[in-house]
C-alpha positions in Angstrom: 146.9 178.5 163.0 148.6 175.4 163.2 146.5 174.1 165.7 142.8 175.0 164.3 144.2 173.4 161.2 144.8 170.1 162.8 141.8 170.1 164.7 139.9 170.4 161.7 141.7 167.4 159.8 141.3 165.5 163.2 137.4 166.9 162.5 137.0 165.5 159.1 139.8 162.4 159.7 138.9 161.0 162.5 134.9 160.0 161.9 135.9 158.6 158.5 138.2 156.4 160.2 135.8 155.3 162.6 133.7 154.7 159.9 136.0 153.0 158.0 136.7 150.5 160.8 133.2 149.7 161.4 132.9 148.9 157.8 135.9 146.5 157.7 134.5 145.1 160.9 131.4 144.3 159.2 132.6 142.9 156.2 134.7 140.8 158.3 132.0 139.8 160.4 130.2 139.0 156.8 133.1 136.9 155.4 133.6 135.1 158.3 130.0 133.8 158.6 130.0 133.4 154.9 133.1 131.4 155.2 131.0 129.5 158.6 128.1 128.6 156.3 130.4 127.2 153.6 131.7 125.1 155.7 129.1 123.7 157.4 127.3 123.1 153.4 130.1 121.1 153.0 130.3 119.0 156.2 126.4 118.8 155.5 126.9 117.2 151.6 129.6 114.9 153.2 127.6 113.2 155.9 124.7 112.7 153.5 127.1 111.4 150.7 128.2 108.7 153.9 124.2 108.2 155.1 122.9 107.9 151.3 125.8 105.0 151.0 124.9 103.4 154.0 121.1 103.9 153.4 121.2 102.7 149.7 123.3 99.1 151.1 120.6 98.4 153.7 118.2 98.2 150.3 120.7 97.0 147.8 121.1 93.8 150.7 116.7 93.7 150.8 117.2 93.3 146.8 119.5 91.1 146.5 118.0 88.8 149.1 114.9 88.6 147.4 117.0 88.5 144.3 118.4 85.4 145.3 115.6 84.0 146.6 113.2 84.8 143.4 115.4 84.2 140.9 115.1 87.5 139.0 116.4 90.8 139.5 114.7 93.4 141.8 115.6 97.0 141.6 116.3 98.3 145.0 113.3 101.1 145.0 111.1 101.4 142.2 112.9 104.6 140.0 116.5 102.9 140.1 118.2 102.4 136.5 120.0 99.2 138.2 120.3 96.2 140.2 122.3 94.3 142.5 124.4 91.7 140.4 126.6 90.6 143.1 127.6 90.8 146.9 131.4 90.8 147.2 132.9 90.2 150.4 136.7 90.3 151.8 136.9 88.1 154.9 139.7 89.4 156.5 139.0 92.8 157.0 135.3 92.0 157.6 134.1 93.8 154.8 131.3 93.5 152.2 129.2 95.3 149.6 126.4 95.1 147.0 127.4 95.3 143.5 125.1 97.2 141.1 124.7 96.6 137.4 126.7 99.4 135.2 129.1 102.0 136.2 127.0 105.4 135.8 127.8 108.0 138.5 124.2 107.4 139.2 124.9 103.8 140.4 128.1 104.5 141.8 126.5 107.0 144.0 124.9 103.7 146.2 127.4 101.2 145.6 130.2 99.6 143.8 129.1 99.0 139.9 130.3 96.2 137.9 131.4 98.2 134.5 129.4 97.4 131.6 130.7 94.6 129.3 132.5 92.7 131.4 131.9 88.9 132.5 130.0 87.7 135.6 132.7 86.4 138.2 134.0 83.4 137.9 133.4 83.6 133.9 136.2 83.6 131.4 137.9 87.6 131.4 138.1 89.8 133.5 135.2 91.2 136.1 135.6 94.6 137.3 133.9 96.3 139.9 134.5 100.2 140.6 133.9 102.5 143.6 134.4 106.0 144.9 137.6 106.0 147.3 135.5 107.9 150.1 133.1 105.1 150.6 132.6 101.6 149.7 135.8 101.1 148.8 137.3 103.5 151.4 138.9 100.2 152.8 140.5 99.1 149.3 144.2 100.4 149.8 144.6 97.9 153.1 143.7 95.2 150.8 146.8 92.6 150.8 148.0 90.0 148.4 146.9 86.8 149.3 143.5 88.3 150.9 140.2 86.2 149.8 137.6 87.7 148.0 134.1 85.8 148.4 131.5 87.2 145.3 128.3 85.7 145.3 126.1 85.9 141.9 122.6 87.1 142.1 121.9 83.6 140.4 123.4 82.0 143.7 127.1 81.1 142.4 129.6 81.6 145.2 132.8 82.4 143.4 136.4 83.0 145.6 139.3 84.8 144.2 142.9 85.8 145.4 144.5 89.1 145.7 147.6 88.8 143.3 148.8 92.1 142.8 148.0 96.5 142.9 148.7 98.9 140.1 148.1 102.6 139.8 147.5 103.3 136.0 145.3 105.7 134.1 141.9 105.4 134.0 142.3 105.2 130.1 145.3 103.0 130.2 144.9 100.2 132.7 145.8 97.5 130.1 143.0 95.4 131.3 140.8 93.4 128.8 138.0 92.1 129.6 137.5 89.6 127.4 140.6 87.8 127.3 139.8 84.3 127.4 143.1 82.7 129.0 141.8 83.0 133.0 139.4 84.4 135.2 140.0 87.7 136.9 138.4 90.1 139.1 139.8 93.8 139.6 138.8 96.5 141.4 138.9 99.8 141.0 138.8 103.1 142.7 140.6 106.7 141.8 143.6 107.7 143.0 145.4 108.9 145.3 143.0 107.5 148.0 142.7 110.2 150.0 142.2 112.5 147.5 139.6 115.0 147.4 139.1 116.1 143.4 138.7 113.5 140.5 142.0 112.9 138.4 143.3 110.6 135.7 144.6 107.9 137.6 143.3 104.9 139.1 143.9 102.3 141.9 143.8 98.9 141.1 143.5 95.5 143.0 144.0 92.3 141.0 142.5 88.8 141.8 142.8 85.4 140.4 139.8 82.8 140.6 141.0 80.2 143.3 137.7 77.9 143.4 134.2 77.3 142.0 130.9 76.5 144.5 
């Protein structure tokens, strides 16, 4: 008796088992190409955040050169909300960008942004140009003290400042006012950490002193 009995739970046990394991199997199959998929989504949004920065700088450079060379502003493509204002440059590590009117994540999404309400460079106060950590000022943390910065004004001024200092502060607390009329700054700005990957509270800063005027 024994025996029929356990050939008839092996009867009933053992198929559900073998369904049961090709179930999991599947799922598992299902997860792990989900989990594929995801992946490659994000690798996919990365390398066209990188191409649309690179892209949008070949333009932004077109622009300002004819910015330059017109005297007026000229948006980069025709449904832009901004401008170039500025190219700032740092000599020593070979690097250089175009620097767009206003802050908006719009802007910021093609190059650094001068934030709204501050001075052109080289004016009395304090210039500040921001940028996401991950691209155009992915270079900012080997910035030294005692590094030249070149900025050259879309009206033609060429403006070179010093590196005098870092800070991290809060993005709400950076102590920085812009229109303190007792020298001529520039500071730049990017979050923090710098190789984070989600947005937080706190800011990198790089602070620069006006040296000479061309």
């Amino acid at each position: 008796m024994r025996s029929a009995m356990t050939e008839a739970i092996s009867d009933v046990l053992l198929p559900n088992l073998a369904r049961l394991a090709r179930a999991t199997s599947t799922l598992m199959m299902v997860l792990a190409v989900a989990l594929a998929l995801a992946g490659l989504a994000l690798i996919g949004q990365g390398l066209w955040i990188y191409a649309k920065a690179a892209l949008a700088q070949v333009l932004l450079e077109r622009a300002f050169a004819q910015t330059l060379a017109t005297g007026t502003a000229v948006k980069p493509w025709s449904w832009a909300d901004t401008w170039p204002v500025a190219r700032v440059e740092f000599p020593r590590l070979g690097k250089s960008a175009i620097v767009l009117h206003g802050s908006s994540g719009q802007a910021l999404a093609f190059g650094p942004g001068q934030v709204e309400r501050t001075p052109a460079a080289g004016e009395r106060g304090t210039t500040i140009y921001a940028a996401h950590r991950d691209t155009h000022f992915d270079f900012l943390g080997r910035v030294a003290v005692g590094d030249p910065v070149t900025v050259t004004r879309n009206d033609g001024r060429v403006v070179q400042f010093r590196v005098i200092g870092t800070a991290i502060a809060r993005w709400d607390d950076s102590g920085i006012s812009p229109t303190a009329q007792d020298a001529r700054r520039l500071v730049l700005v990017t979050c923090w950490p710098l190789d984070g990957r989600f947005s937080g509270p706190l800011r990198y800063l790089v602070y620069a002193e006006l040296v000479e005027n061309s």
